[in-house]
N, C-alpha and C positions, 0 to 999 in steps of 0.2 A: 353509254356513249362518252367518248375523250371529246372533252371542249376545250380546243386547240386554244383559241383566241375571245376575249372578250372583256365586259367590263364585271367588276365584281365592289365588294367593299369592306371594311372592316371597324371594329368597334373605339371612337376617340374615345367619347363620355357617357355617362351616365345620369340621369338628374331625375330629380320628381317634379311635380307643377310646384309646390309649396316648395321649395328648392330655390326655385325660380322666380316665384311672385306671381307664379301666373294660376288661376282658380281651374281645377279640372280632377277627375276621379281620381281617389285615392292611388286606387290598383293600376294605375296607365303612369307612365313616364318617360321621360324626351330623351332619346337616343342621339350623339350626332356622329357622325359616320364619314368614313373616310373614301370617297370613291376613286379605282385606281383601273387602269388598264392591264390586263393579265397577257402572258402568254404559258398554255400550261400551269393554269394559277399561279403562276410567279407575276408579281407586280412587274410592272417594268416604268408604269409614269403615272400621275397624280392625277386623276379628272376632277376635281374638285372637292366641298366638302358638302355633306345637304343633314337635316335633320328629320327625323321618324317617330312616329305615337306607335310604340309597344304598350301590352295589355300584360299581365300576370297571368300567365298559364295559355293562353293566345301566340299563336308562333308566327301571324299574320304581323307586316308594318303597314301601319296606318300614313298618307300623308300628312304634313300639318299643312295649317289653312295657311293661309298669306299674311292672314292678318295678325298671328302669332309667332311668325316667322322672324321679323322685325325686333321682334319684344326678345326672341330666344337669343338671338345674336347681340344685342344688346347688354345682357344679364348674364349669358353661359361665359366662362372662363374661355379665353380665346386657345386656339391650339397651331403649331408651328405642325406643317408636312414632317411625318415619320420620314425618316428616312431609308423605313422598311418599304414604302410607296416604290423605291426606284431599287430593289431589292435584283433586275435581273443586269439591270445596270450596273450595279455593284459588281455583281457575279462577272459578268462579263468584262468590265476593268478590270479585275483583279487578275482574272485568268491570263488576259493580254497582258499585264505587269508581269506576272512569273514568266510565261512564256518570254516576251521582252529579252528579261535579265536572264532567262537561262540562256538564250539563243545568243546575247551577248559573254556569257558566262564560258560556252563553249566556243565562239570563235574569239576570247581572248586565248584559250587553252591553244588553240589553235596557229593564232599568232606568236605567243611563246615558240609552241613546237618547232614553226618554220623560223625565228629565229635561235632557236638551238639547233638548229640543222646546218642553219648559213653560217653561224659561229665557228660548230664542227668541222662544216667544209673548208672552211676560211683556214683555221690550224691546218687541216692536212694537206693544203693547197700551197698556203704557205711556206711548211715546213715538208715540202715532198722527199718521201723517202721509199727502200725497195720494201717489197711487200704493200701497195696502195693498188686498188684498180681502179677505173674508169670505166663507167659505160657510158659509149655514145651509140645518137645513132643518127642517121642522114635525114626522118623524118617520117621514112616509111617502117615497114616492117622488119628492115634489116638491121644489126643491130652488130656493135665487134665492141669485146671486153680488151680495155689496156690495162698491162700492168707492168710496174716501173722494176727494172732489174739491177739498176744499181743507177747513182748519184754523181757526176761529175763535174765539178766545174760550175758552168751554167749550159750543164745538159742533162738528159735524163736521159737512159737507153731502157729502151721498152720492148716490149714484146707483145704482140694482137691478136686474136681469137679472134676466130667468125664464127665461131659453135657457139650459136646463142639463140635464145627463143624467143617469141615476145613478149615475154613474162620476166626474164633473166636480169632482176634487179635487185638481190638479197645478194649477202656477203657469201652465201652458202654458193650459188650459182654464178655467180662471179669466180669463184676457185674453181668451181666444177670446170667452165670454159675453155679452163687449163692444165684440167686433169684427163690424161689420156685413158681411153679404157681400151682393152682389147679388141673389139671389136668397131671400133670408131675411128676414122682418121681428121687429125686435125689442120686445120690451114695456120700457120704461125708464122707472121710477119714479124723483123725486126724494124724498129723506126728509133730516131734519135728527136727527141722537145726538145727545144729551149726553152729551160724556164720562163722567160718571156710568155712563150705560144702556150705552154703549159696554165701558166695563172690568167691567158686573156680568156679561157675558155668559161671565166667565172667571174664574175663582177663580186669584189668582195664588200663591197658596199653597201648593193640594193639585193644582192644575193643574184642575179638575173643573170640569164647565159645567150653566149653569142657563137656562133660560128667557126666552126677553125679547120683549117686543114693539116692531115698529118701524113708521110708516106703518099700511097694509092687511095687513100681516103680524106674525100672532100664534102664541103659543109656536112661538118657534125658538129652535134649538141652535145650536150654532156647533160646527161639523165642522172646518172649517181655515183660514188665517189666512195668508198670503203678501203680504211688503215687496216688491213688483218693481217696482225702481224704474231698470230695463236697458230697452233695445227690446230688442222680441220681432220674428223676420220669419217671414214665410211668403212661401213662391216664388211667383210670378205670371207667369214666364216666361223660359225660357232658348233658346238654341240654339249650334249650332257650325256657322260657315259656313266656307267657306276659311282653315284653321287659325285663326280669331279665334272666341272662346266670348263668349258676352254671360246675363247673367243679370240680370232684373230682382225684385228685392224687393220688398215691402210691411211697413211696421215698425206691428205693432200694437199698438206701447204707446208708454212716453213718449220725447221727442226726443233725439238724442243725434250728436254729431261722430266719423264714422268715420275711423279714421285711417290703418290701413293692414292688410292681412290678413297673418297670421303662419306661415309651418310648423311643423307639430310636429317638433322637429330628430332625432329618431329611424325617421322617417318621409319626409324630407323626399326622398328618392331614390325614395320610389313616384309622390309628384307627377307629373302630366302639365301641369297647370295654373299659365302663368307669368303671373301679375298686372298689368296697365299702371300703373306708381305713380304715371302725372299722374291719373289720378280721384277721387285721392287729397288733399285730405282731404273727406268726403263730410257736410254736417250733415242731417241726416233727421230733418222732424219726425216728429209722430205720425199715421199716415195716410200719411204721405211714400214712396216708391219712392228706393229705394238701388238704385243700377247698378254692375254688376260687368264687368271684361271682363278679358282677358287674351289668352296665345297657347295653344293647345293643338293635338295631331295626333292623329285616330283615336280614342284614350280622353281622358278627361277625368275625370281621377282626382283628389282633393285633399284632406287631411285637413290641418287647421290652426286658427286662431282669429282673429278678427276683432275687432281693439282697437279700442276709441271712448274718447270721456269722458262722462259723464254732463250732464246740464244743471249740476250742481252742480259738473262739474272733476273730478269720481273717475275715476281709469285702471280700465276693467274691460273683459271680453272674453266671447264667447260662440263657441262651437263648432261651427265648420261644417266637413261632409262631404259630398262628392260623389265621388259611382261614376257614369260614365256616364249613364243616365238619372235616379240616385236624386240626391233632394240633402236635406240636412239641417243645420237651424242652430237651434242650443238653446243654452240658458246652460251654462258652463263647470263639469263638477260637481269640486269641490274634493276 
Protein backbone atom coordinates (compact mmCIF):
# COMPACT_ATOMS: atom_id res chain seq x y z
CA UNK A 1 0.00 0.00 0.00
CA UNK A 2 1.23 3.86 -1.10
CA UNK A 3 1.27 6.09 1.93
CA UNK A 4 0.27 9.21 0.34
CA UNK A 5 0.59 11.46 3.50
CA UNK A 6 1.98 11.23 6.98
CA UNK A 7 4.48 11.74 9.67
CA UNK A 8 7.89 9.76 9.30
CA UNK A 9 11.50 10.54 10.77
CA UNK A 10 15.07 10.33 10.38
CA UNK A 11 18.44 9.74 11.96
CA UNK A 12 20.22 13.25 13.74
CA UNK A 13 22.60 11.34 16.31
CA UNK A 14 23.96 8.79 17.59
CA UNK A 15 25.26 8.30 21.31
CA UNK A 16 25.85 5.63 24.12
CA UNK A 17 24.74 6.11 28.03
CA UNK A 18 28.52 6.48 28.98
CA UNK A 19 28.76 8.93 25.99
CA UNK A 20 26.37 10.94 27.82
CA UNK A 21 26.92 10.45 31.64
CA UNK A 22 24.05 8.77 31.81
CA UNK A 23 24.37 4.84 33.73
CA UNK A 24 22.44 2.24 31.43
CA UNK A 25 23.28 -1.13 29.33
CA UNK A 26 26.25 -1.50 27.40
CA UNK A 27 24.40 -2.75 24.28
CA UNK A 28 21.28 0.11 24.08
CA UNK A 29 22.02 3.82 23.04
CA UNK A 30 20.27 7.08 22.61
CA UNK A 31 19.10 7.75 19.19
CA UNK A 32 17.72 11.57 18.49
CA UNK A 33 15.59 11.91 15.63
CA UNK A 34 14.29 14.21 13.44
CA UNK A 35 10.45 14.16 13.01
CA UNK A 36 9.09 15.61 9.64
CA UNK A 37 5.85 15.61 7.85
CA UNK A 38 5.86 13.64 4.47
CA UNK A 39 4.03 13.72 1.30
CA UNK A 40 5.11 10.60 -0.76
CA UNK A 41 7.94 10.34 1.67
CA UNK A 42 9.23 13.55 0.71
CA UNK A 43 9.64 15.71 3.66
CA UNK A 44 7.88 18.71 3.26
CA UNK A 45 7.96 20.43 7.12
CA UNK A 46 9.76 19.80 10.49
CA UNK A 47 7.39 18.45 13.41
CA UNK A 48 9.95 18.55 15.84
CA UNK A 49 12.88 16.61 17.33
CA UNK A 50 12.26 13.50 20.15
CA UNK A 51 14.79 10.96 21.35
CA UNK A 52 14.61 6.87 21.38
CA UNK A 53 16.36 3.68 23.32
CA UNK A 54 17.69 1.40 20.43
CA UNK A 55 19.07 -2.13 21.55
CA UNK A 56 22.04 -3.87 19.41
CA UNK A 57 20.45 -6.41 17.18
CA UNK A 58 16.69 -5.14 18.44
CA UNK A 59 14.88 -3.21 15.50
CA UNK A 60 12.13 -2.14 18.17
CA UNK A 61 12.46 1.94 19.57
CA UNK A 62 12.11 2.00 22.96
CA UNK A 63 10.69 5.38 24.65
CA UNK A 64 12.98 7.20 27.02
CA UNK A 65 11.52 7.95 30.50
CA UNK A 66 11.00 11.76 31.19
CA UNK A 67 13.21 11.71 33.75
CA UNK A 68 16.24 11.22 31.29
CA UNK A 69 14.90 13.24 28.76
CA UNK A 70 16.02 16.47 30.57
CA UNK A 71 19.59 15.04 31.23
CA UNK A 72 19.81 13.96 27.26
CA UNK A 73 19.11 17.36 26.07
CA UNK A 74 21.12 18.85 28.25
CA UNK A 75 24.49 16.75 27.52
CA UNK A 76 23.76 15.70 23.68
CA UNK A 77 25.33 18.06 21.14
CA UNK A 78 22.45 20.42 20.17
CA UNK A 79 21.38 20.06 16.19
CA UNK A 80 20.04 22.89 13.76
CA UNK A 81 16.65 21.59 11.32
CA UNK A 82 18.24 19.72 8.18
CA UNK A 83 17.26 21.45 5.59
CA UNK A 84 16.48 18.06 4.03
CA UNK A 85 13.18 18.42 6.67
CA UNK A 86 11.64 21.01 4.00
CA UNK A 87 13.04 18.87 0.95
CA UNK A 88 9.46 19.20 -1.07
CA UNK A 89 9.63 22.58 -0.46
CA UNK A 90 12.73 23.06 -2.02
CA UNK A 91 11.51 20.95 -4.89
CA UNK A 92 8.69 22.91 -5.38
CA UNK A 93 10.53 26.50 -5.32
CA UNK A 94 12.89 25.62 -7.40
CA UNK A 95 10.63 24.06 -10.00
CA UNK A 96 8.52 27.50 -9.81
CA UNK A 97 12.09 29.48 -10.21
CA UNK A 98 12.70 27.65 -13.65
CA UNK A 99 9.48 27.79 -14.61
CA UNK A 100 9.37 31.74 -13.54
CA UNK A 101 12.48 32.53 -15.59
CA UNK A 102 11.67 30.39 -18.50
CA UNK A 103 8.14 31.93 -18.91
CA UNK A 104 9.83 35.17 -18.61
CA UNK A 105 12.68 34.06 -20.73
CA UNK A 106 10.33 33.26 -23.63
CA UNK A 107 7.91 36.24 -23.47
CA UNK A 108 11.25 38.45 -23.37
CA UNK A 109 12.02 36.44 -26.84
CA UNK A 110 8.69 37.45 -27.52
CA UNK A 111 8.83 41.04 -27.00
CA UNK A 112 12.10 41.28 -28.89
CA UNK A 113 10.17 39.57 -31.94
CA UNK A 114 7.12 42.09 -31.79
CA UNK A 115 9.64 44.87 -31.62
CA UNK A 116 11.64 43.55 -34.73
CA UNK A 117 8.44 43.36 -36.44
CA UNK A 118 7.31 47.23 -35.53
CA UNK A 119 11.00 48.17 -36.39
CA UNK A 120 10.47 46.26 -39.91
CA UNK A 121 7.05 47.63 -40.36
CA UNK A 122 8.30 51.18 -39.40
CA UNK A 123 11.25 50.98 -42.44
CA UNK A 124 8.78 49.77 -44.90
CA UNK A 125 6.02 52.22 -43.93
CA UNK A 126 8.28 54.70 -43.89
CA UNK A 127 10.14 54.23 -46.81
CA UNK A 128 6.90 52.89 -49.02
CA UNK A 129 7.99 51.81 -52.14
CA UNK A 130 6.36 49.40 -55.36
CA UNK A 131 6.36 45.90 -54.73
CA UNK A 132 4.99 46.38 -50.72
CA UNK A 133 1.63 44.79 -49.92
CA UNK A 134 -0.91 45.36 -47.20
CA UNK A 135 -3.34 43.26 -45.74
CA UNK A 136 -6.28 44.75 -44.21
CA UNK A 137 -9.32 43.77 -43.24
CA UNK A 138 -12.83 45.51 -41.98
CA UNK A 139 -12.81 43.01 -38.84
CA UNK A 140 -14.70 40.32 -40.15
CA UNK A 141 -13.86 37.57 -42.44
CA UNK A 142 -13.35 39.61 -45.35
CA UNK A 143 -10.08 40.62 -46.10
CA UNK A 144 -8.43 42.77 -49.67
CA UNK A 145 -4.54 42.61 -50.20
CA UNK A 146 -2.91 46.24 -51.39
CA UNK A 147 -0.20 46.57 -53.17
CA UNK A 148 1.67 49.80 -54.09
CA UNK A 149 2.50 50.32 -58.00
CA UNK A 150 4.54 52.92 -58.22
CA UNK A 151 5.59 56.17 -55.79
CA UNK A 152 4.62 59.62 -56.42
CA UNK A 153 4.98 62.66 -54.85
CA UNK A 154 2.96 62.26 -51.65
CA UNK A 155 1.01 59.59 -53.30
CA UNK A 156 1.01 56.11 -53.72
CA UNK A 157 -1.08 54.27 -56.58
CA UNK A 158 -2.28 50.98 -55.69
CA UNK A 159 -3.93 48.19 -56.75
CA UNK A 160 -6.64 45.86 -54.44
CA UNK A 161 -7.34 42.16 -54.48
CA UNK A 162 -10.37 40.67 -52.86
CA UNK A 163 -9.06 37.09 -53.54
CA UNK A 164 -8.17 36.41 -50.22
CA UNK A 165 -8.80 33.81 -47.58
CA UNK A 166 -8.80 33.96 -43.88
CA UNK A 167 -5.59 32.64 -43.56
CA UNK A 168 -3.97 34.91 -46.45
CA UNK A 169 -1.16 36.68 -44.34
CA UNK A 170 2.35 35.28 -45.63
CA UNK A 171 4.35 37.02 -48.40
CA UNK A 172 3.63 33.88 -50.55
CA UNK A 173 -0.23 34.62 -50.38
CA UNK A 174 -0.09 38.13 -50.49
CA UNK A 175 1.56 37.74 -54.34
CA UNK A 176 -0.67 34.88 -54.84
CA UNK A 177 -3.85 37.49 -54.42
CA UNK A 178 -2.47 39.05 -57.54
CA UNK A 179 -1.58 36.28 -59.51
CA UNK A 180 -4.22 35.47 -62.08
CA UNK A 181 -4.72 31.69 -62.76
CA UNK A 182 -6.73 30.52 -65.64
CA UNK A 183 -9.50 29.50 -64.15
CA UNK A 184 -10.17 32.33 -61.60
CA UNK A 185 -11.35 35.81 -61.99
CA UNK A 186 -10.01 38.61 -60.09
CA UNK A 187 -11.70 41.95 -58.66
CA UNK A 188 -8.79 44.60 -59.05
CA UNK A 189 -9.36 48.04 -57.72
CA UNK A 190 -7.19 50.95 -58.58
CA UNK A 191 -6.93 53.46 -55.40
CA UNK A 192 -4.59 56.45 -54.79
CA UNK A 193 -2.77 56.91 -50.54
CA UNK A 194 -1.56 59.76 -49.39
CA UNK A 195 1.24 59.09 -47.77
CA UNK A 196 -0.43 60.80 -44.81
CA UNK A 197 -3.36 58.04 -44.94
CA UNK A 198 -0.76 55.46 -45.76
CA UNK A 199 1.55 55.88 -42.42
CA UNK A 200 -1.67 56.77 -40.19
CA UNK A 201 -2.73 53.13 -40.68
CA UNK A 202 0.27 52.26 -38.22
CA UNK A 203 1.45 54.10 -35.16
CA UNK A 204 5.08 53.84 -35.47
CA UNK A 205 5.58 54.35 -31.94
CA UNK A 206 3.54 51.97 -30.00
CA UNK A 207 3.42 49.71 -33.07
CA UNK A 208 -0.60 49.88 -32.69
CA UNK A 209 -3.07 50.15 -35.68
CA UNK A 210 -6.03 52.31 -36.40
CA UNK A 211 -8.70 52.56 -38.87
CA UNK A 212 -8.58 54.18 -42.31
CA UNK A 213 -10.50 54.39 -45.34
CA UNK A 214 -9.25 53.80 -48.87
CA UNK A 215 -11.40 53.69 -52.29
CA UNK A 216 -14.89 51.63 -51.63
CA UNK A 217 -13.22 50.32 -48.59
CA UNK A 218 -14.05 51.52 -45.01
CA UNK A 219 -12.66 51.03 -41.59
CA UNK A 220 -9.76 48.73 -42.14
CA UNK A 221 -7.03 47.50 -40.26
CA UNK A 222 -3.89 46.56 -41.29
CA UNK A 223 -3.12 43.04 -40.25
CA UNK A 224 0.51 42.68 -42.24
CA UNK A 225 2.70 44.50 -44.34
CA UNK A 226 5.45 42.68 -46.71
CA UNK A 227 8.52 44.41 -48.94
CA UNK A 228 8.84 41.57 -51.66
CA UNK A 229 10.65 42.81 -53.76
CA UNK A 230 12.32 38.84 -55.02
CA UNK A 231 10.28 36.71 -57.78
CA UNK A 232 8.16 34.43 -56.39
CA UNK A 233 7.72 30.94 -58.73
CA UNK A 234 5.14 28.39 -58.89
CA UNK A 235 5.75 25.12 -60.97
CA UNK A 236 3.82 24.78 -64.24
CA UNK A 237 5.47 21.81 -65.28
CA UNK A 238 8.25 19.15 -65.06
CA UNK A 239 9.19 15.91 -66.32
CA UNK A 240 12.14 13.37 -66.64
CA UNK A 241 12.61 11.71 -69.93
CA UNK A 242 15.73 9.70 -70.79
CA UNK A 243 17.88 10.81 -67.93
CA UNK A 244 17.21 14.74 -68.89
CA UNK A 245 14.68 16.50 -66.20
CA UNK A 246 13.01 19.76 -67.47
CA UNK A 247 11.00 21.91 -65.23
CA UNK A 248 9.25 24.92 -66.19
CA UNK A 249 8.30 27.95 -63.79
CA UNK A 250 5.99 30.81 -63.68
CA UNK A 251 7.53 33.99 -61.57
CA UNK A 252 4.69 35.80 -59.84
CA UNK A 253 6.18 38.77 -58.93
CA UNK A 254 8.67 41.24 -60.04
CA UNK A 255 11.52 40.68 -62.73
CA UNK A 256 14.72 39.36 -61.99
CA UNK A 257 18.28 37.80 -63.79
CA UNK A 258 18.69 34.21 -62.73
CA UNK A 259 22.09 33.32 -62.59
CA UNK A 260 22.88 30.08 -61.64
CA UNK A 261 21.39 27.33 -59.05
CA UNK A 262 23.47 26.57 -56.06
CA UNK A 263 23.90 23.27 -53.60
CA UNK A 264 23.53 23.40 -50.23
CA UNK A 265 27.29 22.00 -49.62
CA UNK A 266 26.17 19.94 -46.58
CA UNK A 267 23.92 18.28 -48.67
CA UNK A 268 25.20 18.43 -51.91
CA UNK A 269 25.97 14.39 -52.12
CA UNK A 270 22.02 13.57 -51.77
CA UNK A 271 21.67 15.59 -55.22
CA UNK A 272 20.54 13.50 -58.03
CA UNK A 273 20.01 16.68 -60.09
CA UNK A 274 23.03 18.07 -62.33
CA UNK A 275 22.10 21.46 -63.83
CA UNK A 276 23.07 22.38 -67.67
CA UNK A 277 24.88 25.81 -66.91
CA UNK A 278 24.36 27.23 -70.70
CA UNK A 279 20.59 28.12 -69.55
CA UNK A 280 22.20 30.05 -67.49
CA UNK A 281 21.84 33.31 -67.23
CA UNK A 282 18.08 33.25 -67.37
CA UNK A 283 16.11 37.22 -67.12
CA UNK A 284 12.43 36.43 -66.03
CA UNK A 285 10.15 39.09 -66.12
CA UNK A 286 6.96 39.16 -64.13
CA UNK A 287 4.60 36.65 -65.52
CA UNK A 288 7.65 35.19 -67.35
CA UNK A 289 8.36 31.19 -67.34
CA UNK A 290 12.00 30.21 -66.07
CA UNK A 291 13.35 26.82 -67.65
CA UNK A 292 15.23 24.42 -65.75
CA UNK A 293 16.86 21.37 -67.12
CA UNK A 294 19.56 19.35 -66.13
CA UNK A 295 20.84 15.33 -65.98
CA UNK A 296 19.17 13.06 -63.62
CA UNK A 297 18.65 9.08 -63.25
CA UNK A 298 15.58 7.37 -61.54
CA UNK A 299 15.16 10.04 -58.49
CA UNK A 300 15.36 13.42 -58.94
CA UNK A 301 16.38 14.70 -55.70
CA UNK A 302 17.85 18.48 -55.14
CA UNK A 303 18.03 20.68 -52.27
CA UNK A 304 19.96 24.08 -52.98
CA UNK A 305 19.20 27.96 -53.93
CA UNK A 306 18.77 29.67 -56.74
CA UNK A 307 20.84 33.12 -57.24
CA UNK A 308 19.40 36.02 -59.27
CA UNK A 309 19.83 39.79 -59.00
CA UNK A 310 17.22 41.93 -58.49
CA UNK A 311 15.86 44.65 -61.02
CA UNK A 312 17.92 46.97 -58.90
CA UNK A 313 21.41 44.65 -58.97
CA UNK A 314 20.99 43.03 -55.22
CA UNK A 315 22.57 39.48 -55.10
CA UNK A 316 19.74 37.37 -53.46
CA UNK A 317 18.50 33.76 -53.49
CA UNK A 318 15.37 31.77 -52.81
CA UNK A 319 15.15 28.03 -51.86
CA UNK A 320 14.40 25.37 -53.92
CA UNK A 321 13.62 21.51 -53.17
CA UNK A 322 12.66 18.81 -55.12
CA UNK A 323 11.88 15.12 -54.02
CA UNK A 324 10.91 13.19 -56.84
CA UNK A 325 7.45 14.23 -57.64
CA UNK A 326 7.37 17.25 -54.91
CA UNK A 327 9.12 20.43 -55.80
CA UNK A 328 9.35 23.64 -53.85
CA UNK A 329 10.82 27.13 -54.09
CA UNK A 330 10.39 29.87 -51.35
CA UNK A 331 12.41 32.76 -50.23
CA UNK A 332 15.56 31.89 -48.34
CA UNK A 333 14.61 32.15 -44.50
CA UNK A 334 17.68 33.80 -42.78
Amino acid sequence: MIIIFGLNSFLLSKHSASELGISGDKDSYFERRQRYFHILLIPVFPCGKFWIIKKDGDLSQHEVPEEIKSRLNSSAPTHKTPLKSYSLLIIASVVFALLYFKSSYAENLRDEEITKNCRDKNTIIENAQPNTFLLFSDGNSFKVTVKILSVEANKLKCVVSEKQSRESETPEQCVDAFFKLADEELTLDTVLFSTETFRSCYNLEDGSTQEINFGKYKKQTLLAVHLIDIPMFSLAHTELTDGIYKAILVNKNVEATVLRILPMPHLADRNTIFWTDSIFPQKVNQGGLMYLQGSAHQSTNYVGSVAFLTKTNRLDSVFITITNNSFAISPVVE
